[in-house]
C-alpha positions as CSV (number, residue, x, y, z in Angstrom):
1,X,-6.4,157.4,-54.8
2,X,-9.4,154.8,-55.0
3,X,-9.7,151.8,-52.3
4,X,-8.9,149.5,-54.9
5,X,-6.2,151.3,-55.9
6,X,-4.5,151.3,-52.4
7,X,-5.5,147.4,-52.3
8,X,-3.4,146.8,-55.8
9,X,-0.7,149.0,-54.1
10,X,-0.8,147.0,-51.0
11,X,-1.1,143.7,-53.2
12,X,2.6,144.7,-55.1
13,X,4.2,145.3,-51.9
14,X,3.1,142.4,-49.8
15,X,3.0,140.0,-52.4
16,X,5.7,141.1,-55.2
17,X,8.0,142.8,-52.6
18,X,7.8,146.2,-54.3
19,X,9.4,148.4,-52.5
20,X,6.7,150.4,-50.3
21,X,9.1,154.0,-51.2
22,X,8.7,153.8,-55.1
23,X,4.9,153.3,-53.9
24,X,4.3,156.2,-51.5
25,X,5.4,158.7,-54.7
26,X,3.5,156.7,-57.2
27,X,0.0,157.9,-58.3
28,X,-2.8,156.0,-61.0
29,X,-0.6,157.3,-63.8
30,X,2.9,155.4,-62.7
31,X,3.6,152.8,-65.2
32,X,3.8,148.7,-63.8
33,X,6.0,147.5,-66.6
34,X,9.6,148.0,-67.4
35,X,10.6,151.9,-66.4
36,X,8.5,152.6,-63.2
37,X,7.4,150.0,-61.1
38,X,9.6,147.9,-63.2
39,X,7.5,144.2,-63.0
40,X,8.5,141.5,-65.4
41,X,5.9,139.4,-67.5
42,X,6.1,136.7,-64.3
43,X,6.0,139.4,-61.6
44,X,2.6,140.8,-64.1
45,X,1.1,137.0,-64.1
46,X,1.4,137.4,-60.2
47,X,-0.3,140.1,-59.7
48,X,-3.3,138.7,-61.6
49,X,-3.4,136.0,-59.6
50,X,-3.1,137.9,-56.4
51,X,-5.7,140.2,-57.9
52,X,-7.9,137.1,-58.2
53,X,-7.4,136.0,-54.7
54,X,-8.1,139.6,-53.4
55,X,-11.0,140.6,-55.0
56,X,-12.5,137.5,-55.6
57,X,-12.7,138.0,-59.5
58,X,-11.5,136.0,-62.2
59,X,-8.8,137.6,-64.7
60,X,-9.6,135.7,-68.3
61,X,-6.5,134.7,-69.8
62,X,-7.5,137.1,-73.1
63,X,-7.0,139.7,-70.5
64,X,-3.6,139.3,-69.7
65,X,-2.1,141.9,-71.8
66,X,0.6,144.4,-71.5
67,X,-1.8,147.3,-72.0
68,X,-3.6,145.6,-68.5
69,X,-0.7,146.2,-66.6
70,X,0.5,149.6,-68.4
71,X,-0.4,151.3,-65.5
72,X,-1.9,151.2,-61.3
73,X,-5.0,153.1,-62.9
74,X,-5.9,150.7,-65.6
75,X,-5.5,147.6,-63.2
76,X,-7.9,149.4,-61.0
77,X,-9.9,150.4,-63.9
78,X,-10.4,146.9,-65.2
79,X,-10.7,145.5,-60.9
80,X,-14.0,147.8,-60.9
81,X,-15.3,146.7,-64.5
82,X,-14.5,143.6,-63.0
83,X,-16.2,143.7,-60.0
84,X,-19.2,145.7,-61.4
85,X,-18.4,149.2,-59.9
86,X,-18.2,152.6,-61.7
87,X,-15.1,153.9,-62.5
C-alpha cells in the first residue's frame, strides 16, 4: 500500500471516525461508498475536504463524483494526478 494511500486511510479514521478494524483488512480495491467502507455523500464531501487540507491540493467541484470515491485506490490515484506524481 502507497504513502498516500496509508495518509487517506489515516484521513477516514481520524477525521470520519472509520473504524481503524474495517481499515487494517482493507486494501486499494475496498469500496468507500455504500457496502464497504460504507461513507455517505456528506461523509465523501469530507473527505475531499480533508484531502485538501492534507495534501495541500485543490479537489474541483466537477471532480466530486461517485466514481472518485468508488474506491481507497482511485482516491489515491487521482491524490497523485493531483499532486503531479506517477501512479
Amino acid at each position: 500500500m502507497s504513502s498516500v494511500e496509508n495518509r487517506l486511510k489515516h484521513l477516514l479514521v481520524s477525521r470520519l471516525r472509520v473504524d481503524p478494524a474495517i481499515l487494517a483488512a482493507s486494501d486499494g480495491d475496498t469500496c468507500l461508498l455504500g457496502q464497504g467502507i460504507g461513507l455517505d455523500s456528506v461523509e465523501a464531501l469530507a473527505l475531499a475536504i480533508a484531502i485538501e487540507e492534507e495534501f495541500d491540493i485543490e479537489v474541483d467541484d466537477a471532480d466530486l463524483t461517485a466514481a472518485l470515491f468508488e474506491t481507497i485506490g482511485s482516491v489515491a490515484a487521482y491524490v497523485r494526478r493531483r499532486l503531479g506524481q506517477a501512479c
